[in-house]
N, C-alpha and C positions, 0 to 999 in steps of 0.2 A: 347612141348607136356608134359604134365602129366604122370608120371611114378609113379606108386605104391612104396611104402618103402618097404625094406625090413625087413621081417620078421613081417609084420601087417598078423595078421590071421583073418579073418571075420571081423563080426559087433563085435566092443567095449561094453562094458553093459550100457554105456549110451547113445548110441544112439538106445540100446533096450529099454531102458526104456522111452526116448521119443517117439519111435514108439507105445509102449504099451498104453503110455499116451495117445497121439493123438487118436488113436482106442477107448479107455475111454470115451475122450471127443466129439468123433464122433456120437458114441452109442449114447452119453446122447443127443447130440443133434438134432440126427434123432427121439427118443422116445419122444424127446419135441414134434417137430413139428410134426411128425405123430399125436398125443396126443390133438394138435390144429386144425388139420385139422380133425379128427374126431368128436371134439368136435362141431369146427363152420356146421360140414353137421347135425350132432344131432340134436341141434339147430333149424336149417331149417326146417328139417322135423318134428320137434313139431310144430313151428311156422306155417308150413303150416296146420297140421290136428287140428291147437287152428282155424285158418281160415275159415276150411273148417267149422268146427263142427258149431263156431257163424254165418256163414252164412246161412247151411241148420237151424238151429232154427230160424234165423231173417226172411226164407222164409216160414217157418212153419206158424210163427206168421202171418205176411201179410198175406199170404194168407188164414189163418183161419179169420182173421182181415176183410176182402173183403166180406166175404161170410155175 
């Protein structure tokens, strides 16, 4: 079995400082992909009302076109 040393008191400064790192680089890289994933829905939803808008004009047309 593992037995602790004597005389280790807590966390050492550099295994705080790789905790801090990781935390760092976790941020960054939940603000990426959030960042992308808000991006790609943006997107969509222009994409859809660029859609909508050329289809109700293209039914405008035709149907002023018929008459």
């Amino acid at each position: 079995m593992i037995q602790p040393q004597s005389g280790s008191t807590g966390i050492r400064p550099v295994h705080a400082f790789v905790v801090i790192g990781t935390l760092v680089v976790a941020a960054v890289v939940a603000f990426a992909a959030l960042h992308f994933v808000v991006g790609l829905l943006w997107f969509v939803v222009k994409l859809v009302v660029v859609f909508a808008v050329v289809y109700a004009v293209a039914k405008m047309v035709l149907r002023h076109a018929r008459r």
